[in-house]
Phi, psi and omega in degrees: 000140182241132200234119207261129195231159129288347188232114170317265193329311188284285211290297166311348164314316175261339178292340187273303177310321202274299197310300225056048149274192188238159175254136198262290197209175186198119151214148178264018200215110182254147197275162176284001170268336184305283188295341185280323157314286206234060180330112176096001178319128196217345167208129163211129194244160174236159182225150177208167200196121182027285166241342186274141183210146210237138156249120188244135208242025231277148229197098176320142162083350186286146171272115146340331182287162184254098165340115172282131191300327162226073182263110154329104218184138135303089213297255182243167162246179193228118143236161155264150181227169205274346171151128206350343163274337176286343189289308172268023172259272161029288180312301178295340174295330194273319184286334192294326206274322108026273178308351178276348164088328177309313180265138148293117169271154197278343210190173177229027181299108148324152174279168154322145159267169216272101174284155169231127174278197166297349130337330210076002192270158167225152194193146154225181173227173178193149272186095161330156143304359163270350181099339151343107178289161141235146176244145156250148186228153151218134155243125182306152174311128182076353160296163176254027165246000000 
């Protein structure tokens, strides 16, 4: 996933802290197809966590808005999690680091609080420091999503 920031530092900082990833790489130097995308391109590091890997981006010229519900976007991604305590510890891992005063947030939108459908499935969200959705989810033993 490419996650386009202003602030590098800050936003790998929380991708480490929330996720707990590690930084893979850092480069500062782009091939022309690279600059021909992503025009003003000035850093780019990737950080990873288990099979997943985030390319965190900074970009000369970037806007400051906080993606909008009706903004053409990547409305969210969905992970899973293994179960209804891993789902709020999750949650709670998003308010401490929020509440520590360490990262710039692009807003100041709380996570959900945690719904349950007719299902059993259960999900809440959170909001990256670019203003970025994650949905967390657990779905019970025998659900079908």
């Amino acid at each position: 996933m490419g996650v386009q920031t202003a602030d590098l530092d800050n936003c790998r900082a929380w991708y480490e802290e929330f996720f707990g990833c590690e930084t893979n790489w850092t480069l500062d130097t782009f091939c022309d197809l690279t600059l021909s995308r992503l025009p003003g391109i000035t850093r780019l590091t990737e950080v990873k966590v288990a099979g997943l890997r985030f390319h965190l981006f900074e970009r000369t010229g970037h806007d400051d808005a906080v993606p909008g519900a009706n903004t053409r976007q990547f409305q969210h991604i969905c992970l899973a999690t293994g179960s209804p305590e891993e789902l709020r510890a999750w949650r709670e891992r998003w308010i401490r680091l929020y509440e520590s005063g360490r990262f710039t947030f692009a807003g100041d939108e709380q996570p959900t609080e945690i719904v349950v459908d007719e299902d059993g499935v259960e999900s809440c969200y959170v909001l990256d420091v670019n203003g970025l959705e994650f949905e967390f989810t657990y779905t019970p033993p025998g659900g079908d999503r």
